[in-house]
C-alpha positions in Angstrom: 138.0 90.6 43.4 136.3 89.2 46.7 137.8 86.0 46.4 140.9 87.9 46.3 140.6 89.8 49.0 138.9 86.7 51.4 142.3 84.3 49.9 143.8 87.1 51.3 142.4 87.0 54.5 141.5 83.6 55.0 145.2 83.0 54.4 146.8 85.4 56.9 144.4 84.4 59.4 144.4 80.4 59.1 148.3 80.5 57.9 149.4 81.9 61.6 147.6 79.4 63.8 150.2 76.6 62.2 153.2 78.9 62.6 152.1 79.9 66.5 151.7 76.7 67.4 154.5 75.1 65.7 156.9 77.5 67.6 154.9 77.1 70.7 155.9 73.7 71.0 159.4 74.5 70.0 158.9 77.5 73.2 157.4 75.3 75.8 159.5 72.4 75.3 163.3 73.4 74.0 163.6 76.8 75.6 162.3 75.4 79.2 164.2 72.9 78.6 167.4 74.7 78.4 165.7 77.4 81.1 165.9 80.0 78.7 163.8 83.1 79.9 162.0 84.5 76.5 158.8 86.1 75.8 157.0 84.6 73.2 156.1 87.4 70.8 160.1 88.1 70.2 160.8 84.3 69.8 158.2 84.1 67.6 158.5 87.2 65.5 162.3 86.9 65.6 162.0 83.5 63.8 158.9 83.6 62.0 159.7 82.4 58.5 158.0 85.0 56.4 158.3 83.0 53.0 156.5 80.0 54.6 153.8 81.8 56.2 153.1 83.6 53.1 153.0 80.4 51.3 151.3 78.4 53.7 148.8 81.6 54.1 148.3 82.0 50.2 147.6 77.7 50.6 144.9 78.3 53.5 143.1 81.2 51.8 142.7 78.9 48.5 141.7 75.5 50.6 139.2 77.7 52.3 137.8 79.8 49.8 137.7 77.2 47.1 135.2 74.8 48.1 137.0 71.2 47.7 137.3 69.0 50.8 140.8 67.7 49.7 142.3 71.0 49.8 141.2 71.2 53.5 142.4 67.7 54.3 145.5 68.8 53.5 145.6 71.7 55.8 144.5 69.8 58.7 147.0 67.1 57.9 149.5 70.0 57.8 148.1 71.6 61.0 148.9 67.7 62.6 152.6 68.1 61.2 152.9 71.9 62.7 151.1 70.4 66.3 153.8 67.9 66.2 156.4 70.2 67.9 153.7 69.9 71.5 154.9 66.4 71.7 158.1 67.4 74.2 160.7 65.0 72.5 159.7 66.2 69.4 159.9 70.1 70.3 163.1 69.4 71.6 164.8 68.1 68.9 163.2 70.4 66.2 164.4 73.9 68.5 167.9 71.2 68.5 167.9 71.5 64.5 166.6 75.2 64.1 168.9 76.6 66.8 171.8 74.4 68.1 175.0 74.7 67.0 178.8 74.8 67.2 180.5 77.9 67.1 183.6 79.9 68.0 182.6 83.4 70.2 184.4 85.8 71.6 184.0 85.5 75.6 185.9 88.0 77.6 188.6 88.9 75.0 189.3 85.1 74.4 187.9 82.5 71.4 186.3 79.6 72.8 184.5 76.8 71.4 181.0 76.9 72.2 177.7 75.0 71.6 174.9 77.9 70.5 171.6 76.7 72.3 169.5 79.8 71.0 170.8 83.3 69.3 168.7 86.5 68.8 169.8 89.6 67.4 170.3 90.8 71.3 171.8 88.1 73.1 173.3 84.3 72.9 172.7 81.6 74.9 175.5 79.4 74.8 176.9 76.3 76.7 181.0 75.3 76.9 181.7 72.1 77.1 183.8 72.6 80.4 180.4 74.1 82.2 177.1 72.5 82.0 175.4 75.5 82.8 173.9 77.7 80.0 175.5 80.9 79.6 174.3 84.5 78.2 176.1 86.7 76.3 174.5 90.0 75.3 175.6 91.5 72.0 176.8 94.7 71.5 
């Protein structure tokens, strides 16, 4: 039952350091990029996968609890992955493939054609491709 309970909390603990810093990078690089003003927590917690932190976290808890070296190899080989996103090119293009996309939205009674740069359950941040300049449209 105490190996239980420290997978447990080995897991939670050394599951969120990948998850805050792989949508750090995506923050720091992709959002400044597109001068998106965001706090981090509601990024964060807003697109926090839960089912990969809870697998990733169940993963931690066992390479950390379980004594074998491979096992924490593997996490740190994982941790070099999630880290990944700090490199700026990188972080752009991964926040590119989470949160870019076409769509039509309704601006001021009219449909237009728009490229999504980031979407909460609050606001869009969007882009037309007659104005450079990102837009925001709060949500109702």
């Amino acid at each position: 039952m105490d190996k239980i309970i420290a997978i447990i909390f080995f897991g939670a603990v050394f599951g969120l350091f990948p998850m805050i810093i792989f949508y750090g990078g995506i923050f720091v690089h992709y959002l400044s990029y597109y001068e998106i003003k965001e706090y981090f927590n509601s990024f964060f917690m807003q697109n926090l996968n839960l089912y990969l932190y809870c697998g990733f976290g169940l993963f931690s808890g066992i390479a950390f609890i379980i004594n074998t070296n491979f096992l924490r190899f593997v996490y740190l080989a994982c941790m070099l992955v999630f880290c990944s996103t700090l490199i700026p090119n990188i972080g752009i293009n991964m926040g590119e493939k989470l949160f870019a996309k076409n769509a039509r939205i309704n601006i001021d009674g009219q449909i237009k054609i728009a490229k999504l740069i980031y979407k909460d359950e609050k606001k869009i941040y969007y882009k037309l491709s007659d104005n450079p300049k990102i837009q925001r449209l709060d949500l109702k």
